[in-house]
C-alpha positions, 0 to 999 in steps of 0.5 A: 577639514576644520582647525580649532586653532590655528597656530602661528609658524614656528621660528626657524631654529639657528643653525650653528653656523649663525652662532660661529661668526663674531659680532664684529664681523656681522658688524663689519657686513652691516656697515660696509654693505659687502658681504666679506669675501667680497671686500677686496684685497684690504684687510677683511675679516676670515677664519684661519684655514688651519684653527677656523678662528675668526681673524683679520687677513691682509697685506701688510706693504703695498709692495713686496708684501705678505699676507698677514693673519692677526688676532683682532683684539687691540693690543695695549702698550703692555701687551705691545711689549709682551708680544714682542717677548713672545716673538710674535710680529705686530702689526697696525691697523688704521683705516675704516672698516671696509677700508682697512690697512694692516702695516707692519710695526715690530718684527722679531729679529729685525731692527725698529726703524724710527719711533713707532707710535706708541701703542695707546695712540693707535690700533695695535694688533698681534700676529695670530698664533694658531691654537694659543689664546689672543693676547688680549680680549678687548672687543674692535671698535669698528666705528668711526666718530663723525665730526660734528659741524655746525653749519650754523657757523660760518667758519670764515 
């Protein structure tokens, strides 16, 4: 049989699963390399197993730890404060993505040791609260900046 035209194949639908997972989180696949079950016992992004809301999970100690679920919105110095208000625990991130560490800041009911980086000099996450709004909407900033080095200069 012979075709008058022939038409090009159509574009496979997305299916609603595509539209569930942050760009942050497609992100973080991208420029890790690993999908993100597979990133090991750092903090790795995971929906909540209660709400399905995308989240970050980690350890917040080396040791005697537990696990954490935050919302991955940074906090500002405000928003800290408000939080703390709420009774919700905080939390600071630091490291890279694919090697991020959740440390423990501001509990409620349990004394602050020391002086604790204030909030706009550091990454400052809340503690996730099922079926409540994140603290704040700011977008994570998954990058890291390079260092420039000019190899033109001798530096001794």
């Amino acid at each position: 049989m012979t075709t008058l035209f022939e038409l090009p194949e159509p574009a496979p639908t997305p299916t609603p699963a595509d539209y569930s997972t942050p760009h942050w989180v497609r992100a973080y696949e991208t420029q890790t390399g690993a999908a993100v079950r597979l990133s090991g016992g750092k903090a790795i992004p995971a929906p909540c197993p209660r709400c399905r809301r995308w989240c970050l999970t980690g350890y917040d100690a080396p040791l005697c730890a537990l696990q954490a679920w935050v919302d991955p919105s940074p906090l500002t110095l405000a928003l800290e404060g408000a939080a703390v208000v709420l009774g919700r625990t905080t939390y600071r991130l630091w490291g890279a993505a694919g090697r991020w560490e959740l440390a423990w800041r501001i509990a409620p009911g349990t004394p602050v040791i020391g002086r604790p980086t204030p909030a706009d000099a550091c990454t400052v996450l809340a503690e996730h609260v099922c079926n409540s709004a994140p603290l704040s909407r700011e977008p994570l900033n998954i990058t890291t900046p390079k260092k420039y080095r000019d190899l033109s200069v001798i530096p001794f």
